[in-house]
SEVEXRO-666627 format. One record per residue (C-alpha): x, y, z. Coordinates in steps of 0.25 Angstrom, whole numbers, padded with zeros to 4 digits, always signed. Example, Ala and Ser with C-alpha at 12.3 -4.5 7.8 and 13.67 -1.06 7.14 Angstrom:
// SEVEXRO-666627
+0049-0018+0031 +0055-0004+0029 
// end
This chain:
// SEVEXRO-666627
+0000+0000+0000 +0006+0014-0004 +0007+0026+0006 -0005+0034-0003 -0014+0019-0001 -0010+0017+0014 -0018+0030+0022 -0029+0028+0013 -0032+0012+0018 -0028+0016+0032 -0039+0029+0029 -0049+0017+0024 -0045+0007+0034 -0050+0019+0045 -0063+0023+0039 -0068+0008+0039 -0078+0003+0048 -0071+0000+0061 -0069-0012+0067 -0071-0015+0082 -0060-0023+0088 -0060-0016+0099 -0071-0023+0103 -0067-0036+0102 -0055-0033+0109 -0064-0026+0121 -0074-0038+0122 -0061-0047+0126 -0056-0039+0134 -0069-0041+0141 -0070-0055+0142 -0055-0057+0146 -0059-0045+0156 -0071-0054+0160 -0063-0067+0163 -0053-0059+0170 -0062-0053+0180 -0070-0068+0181 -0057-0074+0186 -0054-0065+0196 -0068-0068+0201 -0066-0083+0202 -0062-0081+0217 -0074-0072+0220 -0085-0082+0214 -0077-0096+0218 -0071-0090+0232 -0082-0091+0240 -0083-0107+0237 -0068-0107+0238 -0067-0099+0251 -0076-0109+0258 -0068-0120+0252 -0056-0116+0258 -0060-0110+0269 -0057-0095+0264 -0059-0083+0274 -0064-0070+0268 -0049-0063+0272 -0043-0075+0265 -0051-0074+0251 -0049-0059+0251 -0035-0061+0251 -0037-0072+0238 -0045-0062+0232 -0034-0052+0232 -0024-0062+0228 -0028-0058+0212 -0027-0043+0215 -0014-0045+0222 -0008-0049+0210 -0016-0043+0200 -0011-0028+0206 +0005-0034+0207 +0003-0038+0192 -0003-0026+0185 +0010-0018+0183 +0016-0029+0177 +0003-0032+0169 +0006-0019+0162 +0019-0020+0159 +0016-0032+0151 +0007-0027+0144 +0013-0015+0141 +0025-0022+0137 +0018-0035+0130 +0001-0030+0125 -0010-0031+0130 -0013-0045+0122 -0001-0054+0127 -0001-0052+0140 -0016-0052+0142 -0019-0064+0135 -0007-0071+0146 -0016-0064+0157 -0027-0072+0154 -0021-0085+0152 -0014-0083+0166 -0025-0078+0175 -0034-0088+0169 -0024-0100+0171 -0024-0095+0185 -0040-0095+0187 -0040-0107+0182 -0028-0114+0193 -0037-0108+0203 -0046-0120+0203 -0037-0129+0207 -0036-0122+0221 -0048-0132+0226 -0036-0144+0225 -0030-0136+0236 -0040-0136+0245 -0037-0145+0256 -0024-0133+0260 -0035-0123+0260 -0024-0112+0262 -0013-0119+0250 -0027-0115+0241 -0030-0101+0247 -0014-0099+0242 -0015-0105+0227 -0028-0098+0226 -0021-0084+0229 -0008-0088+0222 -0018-0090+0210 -0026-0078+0213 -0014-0069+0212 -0010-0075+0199 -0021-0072+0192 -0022-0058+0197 -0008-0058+0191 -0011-0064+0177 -0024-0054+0177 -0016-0042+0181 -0014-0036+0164 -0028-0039+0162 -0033-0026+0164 -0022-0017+0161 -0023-0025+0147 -0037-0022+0147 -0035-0006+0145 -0023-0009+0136 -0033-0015+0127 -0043-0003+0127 -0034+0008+0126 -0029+0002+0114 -0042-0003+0108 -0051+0007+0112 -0053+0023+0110 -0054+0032+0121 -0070+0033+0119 -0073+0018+0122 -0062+0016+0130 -0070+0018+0143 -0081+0007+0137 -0072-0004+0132 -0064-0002+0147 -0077-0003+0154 -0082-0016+0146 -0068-0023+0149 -0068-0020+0165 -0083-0021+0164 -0079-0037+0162 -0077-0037+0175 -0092-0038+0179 -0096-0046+0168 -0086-0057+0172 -0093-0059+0186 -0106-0057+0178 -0103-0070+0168 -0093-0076+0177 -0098-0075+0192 -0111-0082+0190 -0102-0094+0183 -0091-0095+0192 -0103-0097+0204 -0109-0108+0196 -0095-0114+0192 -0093-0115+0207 -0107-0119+0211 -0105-0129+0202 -0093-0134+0202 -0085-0127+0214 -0077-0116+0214 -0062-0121+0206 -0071-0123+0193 -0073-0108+0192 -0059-0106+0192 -0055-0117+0181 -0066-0111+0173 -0062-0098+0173 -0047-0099+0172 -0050-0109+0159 -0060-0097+0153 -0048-0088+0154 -0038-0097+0146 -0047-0098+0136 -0049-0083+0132 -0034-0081+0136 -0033-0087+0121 -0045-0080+0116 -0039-0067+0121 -0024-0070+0113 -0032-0072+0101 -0043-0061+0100 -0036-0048+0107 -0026-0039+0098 -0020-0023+0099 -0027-0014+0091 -0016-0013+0078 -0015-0029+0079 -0030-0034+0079 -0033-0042+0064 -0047-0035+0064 -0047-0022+0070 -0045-0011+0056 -0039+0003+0056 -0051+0010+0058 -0055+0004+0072 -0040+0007+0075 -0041+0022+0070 -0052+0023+0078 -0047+0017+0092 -0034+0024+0089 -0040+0037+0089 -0047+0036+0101 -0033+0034+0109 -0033+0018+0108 -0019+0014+0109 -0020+0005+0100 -0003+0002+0097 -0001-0002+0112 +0002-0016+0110 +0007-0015+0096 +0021-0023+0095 +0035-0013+0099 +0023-0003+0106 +0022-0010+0121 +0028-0002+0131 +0040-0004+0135 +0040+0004+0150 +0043-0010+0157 +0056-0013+0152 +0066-0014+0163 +0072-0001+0160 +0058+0006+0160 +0052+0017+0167 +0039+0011+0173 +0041+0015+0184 +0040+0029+0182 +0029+0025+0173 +0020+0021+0184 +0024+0033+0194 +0018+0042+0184 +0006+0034+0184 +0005+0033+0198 +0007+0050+0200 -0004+0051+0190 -0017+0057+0199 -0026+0053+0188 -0019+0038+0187 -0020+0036+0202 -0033+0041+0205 -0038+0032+0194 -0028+0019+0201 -0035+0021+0213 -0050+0022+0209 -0048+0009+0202 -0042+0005+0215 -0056+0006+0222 -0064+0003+0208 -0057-0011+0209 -0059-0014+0223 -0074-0015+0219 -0071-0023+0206 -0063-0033+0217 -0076-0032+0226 -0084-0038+0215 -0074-0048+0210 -0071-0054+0224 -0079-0052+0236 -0094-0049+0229 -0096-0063+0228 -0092-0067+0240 -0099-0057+0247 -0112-0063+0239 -0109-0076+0246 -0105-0073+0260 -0112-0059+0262 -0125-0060+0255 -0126-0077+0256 -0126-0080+0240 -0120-0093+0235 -0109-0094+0228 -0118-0097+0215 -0126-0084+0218 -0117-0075+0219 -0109-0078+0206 -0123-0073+0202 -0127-0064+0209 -0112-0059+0208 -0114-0054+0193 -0126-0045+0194 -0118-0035+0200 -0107-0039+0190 -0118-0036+0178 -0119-0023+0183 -0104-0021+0184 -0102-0024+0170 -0114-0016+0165 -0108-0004+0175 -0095-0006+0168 -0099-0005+0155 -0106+0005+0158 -0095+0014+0163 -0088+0013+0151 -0099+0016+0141 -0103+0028+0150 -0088+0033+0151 -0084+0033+0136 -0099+0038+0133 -0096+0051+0141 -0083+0052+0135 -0090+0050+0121 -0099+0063+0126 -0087+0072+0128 -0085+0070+0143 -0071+0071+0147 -0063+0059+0150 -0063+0060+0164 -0079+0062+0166 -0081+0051+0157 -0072+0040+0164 -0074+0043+0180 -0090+0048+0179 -0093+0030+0177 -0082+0029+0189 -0088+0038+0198 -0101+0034+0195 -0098+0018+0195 -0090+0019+0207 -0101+0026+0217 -0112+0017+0213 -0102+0006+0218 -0102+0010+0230 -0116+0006+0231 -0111-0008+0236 -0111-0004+0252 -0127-0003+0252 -0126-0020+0252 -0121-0015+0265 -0136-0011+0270 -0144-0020+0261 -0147-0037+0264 -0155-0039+0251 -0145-0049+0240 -0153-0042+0228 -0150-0029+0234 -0137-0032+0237 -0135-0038+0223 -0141-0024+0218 -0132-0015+0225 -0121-0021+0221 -0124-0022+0206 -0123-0008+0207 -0112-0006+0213 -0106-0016+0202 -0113-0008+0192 -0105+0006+0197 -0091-0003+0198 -0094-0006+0183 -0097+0009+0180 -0085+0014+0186 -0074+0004+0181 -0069+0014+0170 -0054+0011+0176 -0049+0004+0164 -0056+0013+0155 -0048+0026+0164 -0035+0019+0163 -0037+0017+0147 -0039+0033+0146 -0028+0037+0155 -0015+0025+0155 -0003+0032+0148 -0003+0025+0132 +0012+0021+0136 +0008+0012+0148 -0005+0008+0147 -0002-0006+0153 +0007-0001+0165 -0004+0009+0168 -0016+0001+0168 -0009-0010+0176 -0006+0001+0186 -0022+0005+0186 -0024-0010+0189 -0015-0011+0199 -0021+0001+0206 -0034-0006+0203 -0034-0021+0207 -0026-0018+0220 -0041-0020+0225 -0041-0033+0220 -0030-0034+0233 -0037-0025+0243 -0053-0027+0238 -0053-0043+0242 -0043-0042+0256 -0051-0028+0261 -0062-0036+0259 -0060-0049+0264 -0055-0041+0277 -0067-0035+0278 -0079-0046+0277 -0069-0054+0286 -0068-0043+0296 -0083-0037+0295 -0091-0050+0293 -0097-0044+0281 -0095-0037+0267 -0100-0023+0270 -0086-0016+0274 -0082-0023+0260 -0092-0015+0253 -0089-0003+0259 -0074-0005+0255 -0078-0006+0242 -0088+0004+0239 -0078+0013+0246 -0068+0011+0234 -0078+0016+0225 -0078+0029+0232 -0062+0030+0231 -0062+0027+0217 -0075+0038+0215 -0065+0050+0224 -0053+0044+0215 -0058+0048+0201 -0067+0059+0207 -0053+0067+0212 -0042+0059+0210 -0042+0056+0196 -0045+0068+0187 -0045+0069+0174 -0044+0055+0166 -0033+0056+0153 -0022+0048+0149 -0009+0049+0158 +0004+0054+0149 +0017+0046+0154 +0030+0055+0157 +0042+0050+0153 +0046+0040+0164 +0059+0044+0172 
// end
């Protein structure tokens, strides 16, 4: 092709009817997500028949639910250096084989359950390495949208992946209760771990970068390009190299951290996640134990508020990109969900004053619903991570972020042991929903992308 011919196919190549990719792309991104999030709840859905089993106080079970956050947080920062130093799609797809391989060993934890206290210690060990082989999940998550997605459906397409979340306990809770009904709790975790493997290989096959998808054309390209998609991020001789051995990560991350608008939104996610972690771990059980629902129940009754957390969280995202559409700034149009979301979560403490299950069910449907509404994290970090060190900074968000995946379980397991009952738990939660309002109310500011200095 000459140099007169080649602007003129490129020109027709743009004005084509555009292809959408993008999402395909998203709605894998939602079923990984979805299988990510089910796997962490294995615990909640299988531990109360587990606890009884091998004779599990509630101190001893908030520290196995922590074991996952423990080293899910340790994880993070390398997380993002090997995926900003290898892509999004190699070192996801190993994250998925890994942490499903160790969901799945986790079953055979019932052939150690004569030396009740060698099981509580597999369990944990198995535990923390999943929360480690799961710690590049998310980061790579908002790699994927900033580089296939354009500012103005960015905040949708990062509400619909963390909006998996709910659906997982939605589809997955009410089957993981019958899979133990029916055949005791080790099955749930074969079943799981062997779902993962399997989309482990679908995932290698299907997910590409922008430049490198075989169907994706050049006028969907111009187009998610032009709305800021970064869509050269994981193109061969472009990954970052700021984690060689001579680099200055370091200083890197210290600007990060002396970003005000960076840490107010590190902390908020702090206390946005220790009600994610709420959900995923305790709800359950304080189905079972507070309000006296089997175990086969609650995996039921465990996914209505789930169904309004996934329809909150959409929600959010459609609102969000709808008000930027309209002309709203930036700023307005990401924290008015948050603000929003998080104060109707807080609604949680009147199960406090009420004995009705329905009501109680009600109450925290909405309170679910709100948590959905406010998830827009991802969809913040997207719109402010510096281009250079996208990986490194949303591995430090989730750092931030899944520490309550530490404290949430321990806090809480201290409390219904010390209290006799879940009420201070609820209040402890709800309380974190009012840090995170105060943090993007005062702390955060405007919401733009953060320019990097030249590290010393």
């Amino acid at each position: 092709m000459t140099t007169t011919t080649a602007p003129l196919a490129r020109a027709a190549a743009s004005s084509a009817i555009r292809t959408k990719k993008r999402f395909a792309i998203l709605a894998m991104l939602f079923i990984v997500t979805t299988i990510n999030y089910a796997d962490r709840a294995t615990l909640s859905i299988a531990g109360p028949a587990l606890s009884k089993e091998l004779g599990i106080d509630a101190v001893t079970m908030g520290y196995v639910f922590s074991a996952f956050g423990w080293s899910y947080v340790i994880a993070q920062l390398p997380g993002g250096w090997l995926l900003d130093r290898f892509g999004s799609k190699a070192v996801y797809t190993a994250s998925i084989l890994l942490w499903s391989v160790f969901t799945l060993l986790q079953g055979g934890i019932s052939f150690l359950t004569a030396t009740a206290s060698t099981a509580v210690v597999v369990l944990f060990a198995l535990r923390f390495l999943v929360g480690a082989a799961e710690a590049p999940s998310f980061p790579a998550n908002g790699r994927i949208v900033a580089s296939w997605f354009p500012a103005g459906e960015r905040g949708t397409a990062s509400a619909i992946f963390n909006s998996a979340q709910y659906f997982a306990t939605v589809l997955f809770a009410p089957l993981m209760g019958w899979i133990t009904h029916a055949y005791g709790w080790p099955a749930v975790f074969v079943v799981m771990g062997a779902l993962g493997v399997v989309l482990g290989l679908v995932w290698l096959k299907t997910v590409y970068t922008p430049s490198t998808h075989p169907g994706v054309n050049q006028a969907e390209l111009d187009h998610i390009a032009a709305g800021g998609a970064l869509v050269n991020m994981d193109q061969p001789g472009t990954q970052s190299r700021s984690f060689a051995p001579d680099s200055p990560k370091l200083g890197y991350i210290r600007q990060l951290l002396s970003n005000r608008m960076l840490m107010g939104v590190y902390i908020g996610q702090y206390c946005i996640t220790t009600l994610t972690y709420f959900f995923l771990t305790w709800f359950p059980v304080y189905l079972v134990k507070e309000r006296g629902m089997s175990i086969l129940s609650a995996g039921f009754v465990a996914a209505l508020p789930a169904i309004c957390g996934f329809a909150g969280g959409v929600l959010g995202g459609v609102i969000s990109d709808a008000l930027l559409r309209r002309g709203s700034s930036l700023t307005l149009a990401r924290k008015t969900p948050i603000v929003v979301g998080m104060l109707l979560s807080t609604s949680m403490i009147v199960c406090n004053y009420v004995d009705s299950a329905t009501l109680v069910v009600a109450i925290m449907s909405l309170a679910f619903f709100g948590k959905g509404l406010g998830a827009l994290g991802w969809a913040v970090v997207s719109d402010t991570s510096p281009k250079e060190i996208s990986g490194l900074s949303g591995a430090l968000f989730n750092t931030f972020g899944n520490t309550a995946g530490i404290t949430t379980p321990i806090v809480i397991g201290y409390l219904v042991k010390g209290t006799g009952s879940f009420n201070a738990a609820l209040v402890f939660v709800a309380a974190n929903a009012l840090v995170a309002v105060a943090c993007y109310l005062f702390v955060v500011g405007e919401i733009r992308r953060f320019e990097l200095k030249k590290a010393p």
